[in-house]
C-alpha positions in Angstrom: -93.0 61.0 -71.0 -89.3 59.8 -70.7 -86.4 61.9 -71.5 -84.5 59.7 -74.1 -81.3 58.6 -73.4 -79.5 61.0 -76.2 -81.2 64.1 -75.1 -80.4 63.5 -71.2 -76.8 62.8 -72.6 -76.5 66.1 -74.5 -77.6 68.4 -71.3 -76.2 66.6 -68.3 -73.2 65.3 -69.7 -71.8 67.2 -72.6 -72.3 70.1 -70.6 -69.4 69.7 -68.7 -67.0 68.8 -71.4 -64.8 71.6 -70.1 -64.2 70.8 -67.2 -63.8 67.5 -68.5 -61.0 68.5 -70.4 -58.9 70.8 -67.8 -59.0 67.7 -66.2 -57.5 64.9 -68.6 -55.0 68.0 -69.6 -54.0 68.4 -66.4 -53.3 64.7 -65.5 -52.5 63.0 -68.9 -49.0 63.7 -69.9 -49.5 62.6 -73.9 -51.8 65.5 -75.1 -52.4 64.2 -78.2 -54.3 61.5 -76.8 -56.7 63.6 -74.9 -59.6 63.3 -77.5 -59.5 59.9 -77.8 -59.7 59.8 -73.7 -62.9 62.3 -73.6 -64.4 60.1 -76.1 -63.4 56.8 -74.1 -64.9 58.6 -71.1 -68.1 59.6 -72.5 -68.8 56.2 -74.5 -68.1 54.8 -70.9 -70.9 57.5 -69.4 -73.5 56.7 -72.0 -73.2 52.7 -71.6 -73.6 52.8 -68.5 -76.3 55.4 -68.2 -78.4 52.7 -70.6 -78.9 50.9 -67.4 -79.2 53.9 -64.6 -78.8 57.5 -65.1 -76.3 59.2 -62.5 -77.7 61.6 -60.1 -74.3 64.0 -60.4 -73.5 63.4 -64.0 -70.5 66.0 -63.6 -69.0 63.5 -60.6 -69.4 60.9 -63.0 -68.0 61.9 -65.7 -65.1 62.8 -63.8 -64.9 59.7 -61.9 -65.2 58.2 -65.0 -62.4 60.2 -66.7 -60.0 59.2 -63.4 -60.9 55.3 -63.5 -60.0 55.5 -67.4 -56.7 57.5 -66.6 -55.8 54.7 -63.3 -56.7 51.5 -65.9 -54.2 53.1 -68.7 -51.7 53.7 -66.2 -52.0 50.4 -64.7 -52.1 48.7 -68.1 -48.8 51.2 -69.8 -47.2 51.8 -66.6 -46.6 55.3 -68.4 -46.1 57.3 -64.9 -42.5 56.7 -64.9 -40.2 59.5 -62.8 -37.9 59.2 -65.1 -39.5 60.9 -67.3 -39.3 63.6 -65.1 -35.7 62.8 -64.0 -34.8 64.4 -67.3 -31.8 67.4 -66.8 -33.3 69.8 -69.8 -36.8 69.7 -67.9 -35.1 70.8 -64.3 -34.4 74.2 -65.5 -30.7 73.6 -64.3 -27.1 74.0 -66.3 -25.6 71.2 -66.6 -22.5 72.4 -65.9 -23.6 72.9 -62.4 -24.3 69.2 -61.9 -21.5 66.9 -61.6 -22.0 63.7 -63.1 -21.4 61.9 -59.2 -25.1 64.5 -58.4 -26.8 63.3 -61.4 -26.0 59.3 -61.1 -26.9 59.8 -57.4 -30.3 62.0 -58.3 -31.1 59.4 -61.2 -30.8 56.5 -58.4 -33.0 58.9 -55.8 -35.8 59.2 -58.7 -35.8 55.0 -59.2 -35.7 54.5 -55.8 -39.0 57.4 -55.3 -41.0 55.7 -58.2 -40.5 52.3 -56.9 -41.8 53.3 -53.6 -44.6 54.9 -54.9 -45.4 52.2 -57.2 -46.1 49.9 -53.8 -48.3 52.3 -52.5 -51.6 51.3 -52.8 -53.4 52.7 -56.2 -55.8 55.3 -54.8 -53.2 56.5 -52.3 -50.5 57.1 -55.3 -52.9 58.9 -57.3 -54.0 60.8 -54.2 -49.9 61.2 -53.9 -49.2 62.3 -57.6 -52.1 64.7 -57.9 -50.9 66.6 -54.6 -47.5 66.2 -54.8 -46.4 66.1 -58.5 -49.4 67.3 -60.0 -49.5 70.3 -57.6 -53.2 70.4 -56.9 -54.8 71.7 -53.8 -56.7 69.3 -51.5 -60.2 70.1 -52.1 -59.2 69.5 -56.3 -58.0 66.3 -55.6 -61.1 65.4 -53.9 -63.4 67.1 -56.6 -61.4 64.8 -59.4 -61.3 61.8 -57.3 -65.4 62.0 -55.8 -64.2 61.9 -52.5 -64.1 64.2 -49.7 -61.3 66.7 -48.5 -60.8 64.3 -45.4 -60.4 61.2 -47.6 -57.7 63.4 -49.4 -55.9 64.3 -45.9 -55.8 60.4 -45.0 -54.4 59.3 -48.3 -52.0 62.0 -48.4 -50.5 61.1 -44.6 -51.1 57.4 -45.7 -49.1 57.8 -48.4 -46.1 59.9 -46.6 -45.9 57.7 -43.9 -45.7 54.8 -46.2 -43.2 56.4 -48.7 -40.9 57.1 -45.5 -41.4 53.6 -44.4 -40.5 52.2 -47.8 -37.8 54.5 -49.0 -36.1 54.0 -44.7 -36.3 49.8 -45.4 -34.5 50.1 -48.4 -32.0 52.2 -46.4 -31.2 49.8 -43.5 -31.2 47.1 -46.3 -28.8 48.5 -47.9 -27.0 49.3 -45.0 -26.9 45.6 -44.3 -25.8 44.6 -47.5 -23.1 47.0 -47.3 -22.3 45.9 -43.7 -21.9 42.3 -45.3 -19.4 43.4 -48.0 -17.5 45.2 -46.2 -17.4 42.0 -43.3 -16.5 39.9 -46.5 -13.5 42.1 -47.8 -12.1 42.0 -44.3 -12.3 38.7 -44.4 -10.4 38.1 -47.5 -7.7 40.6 -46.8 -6.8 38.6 -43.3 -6.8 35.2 -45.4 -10.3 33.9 -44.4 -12.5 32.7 -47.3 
């Protein structure tokens, strides 16, 4: 006799709602929309066991859970630094910071999250979940279904790309201001 689909679905997969959970609440930032995001991921496990049932229905459920998470922030574009730029969440008086420090950490936050915005998308969230998120190695590959290696590449993919980016916008900028100053020379001896 075969197990019907709602009955499989009760002990493979609702068993693991809690770890289901510590997941989205550790990654998504908006708690209030963690129950619809369980429910989104589960609708998503039960379609798609209609045609195959997973052998690791925990690993799916959380792969699951991350591919909703990587389409919402694709589609929102919700992970913005800036959020985290914010003074009252650094812990720091503000009369400590001059406002020179926080124009010049403002532009160093823009300048992070654009860089890691070209990073490709599994190496960002490989990148945010080590870095920003604060989760060990062997997490990020339990959350992600890939191994501890996997992890290891993305993360020195993902450094040596950020300092590739983050050093072209440097010389680039050391260009431009190469050019400008060349130009204001030019106009203080007469030359257009």
């Amino acid at each position: 006799m075969v197990e019907s689909l709602d009955t499989w679905f009760k002990r493979e997969v609702l068993a693991h709602e809690a770890s289901l959970l510590r997941y989205l609440l550790r990654v998504w930032p908006r708690k209030h929309e963690i129950d619809d995001l369980r429910q989104e991921a589960y609708a998503r496990v039960y379609q798609a066991a209609r045609t195959v049932r997973p052998t690791s229905p925990r690993a799916f459920l959380l792969s699951t859970a991350h591919h909703l998470i990587t389409d919402r922030v694709r589609r929102e574009r919700i992970v913005s630094i800036e959020a985290v730029g914010d003074l009252e969440a650094l812990d720091v008086s503000v009369d400590e910071i001059s406002a020179e420090q926080r124009v010049s950490a403002r532009q160093e936050l823009k300048r992070l999250a654009a860089a890691l915005d070209r990073l490709p998308p599994r190496c960002r969230m490989v990148i945010w979940l080590r870095r920003v998120e604060g989760l060990s190695q062997k997490e990020v590959a339990e959350q992600m279904g890939v191994s501890v290696k996997a992890v290891e590449q993305q993360v020195s993919k993902g450094g040596r790309l950020l300092a590739k980016y983050m050093l072209d916008e440097d010389i680039q900028r050391g260009r431009e201001q190469q050019v400008s100053i060349e130009h204001e020379d030019d106009c203080e001896h007469g030359q257009p």
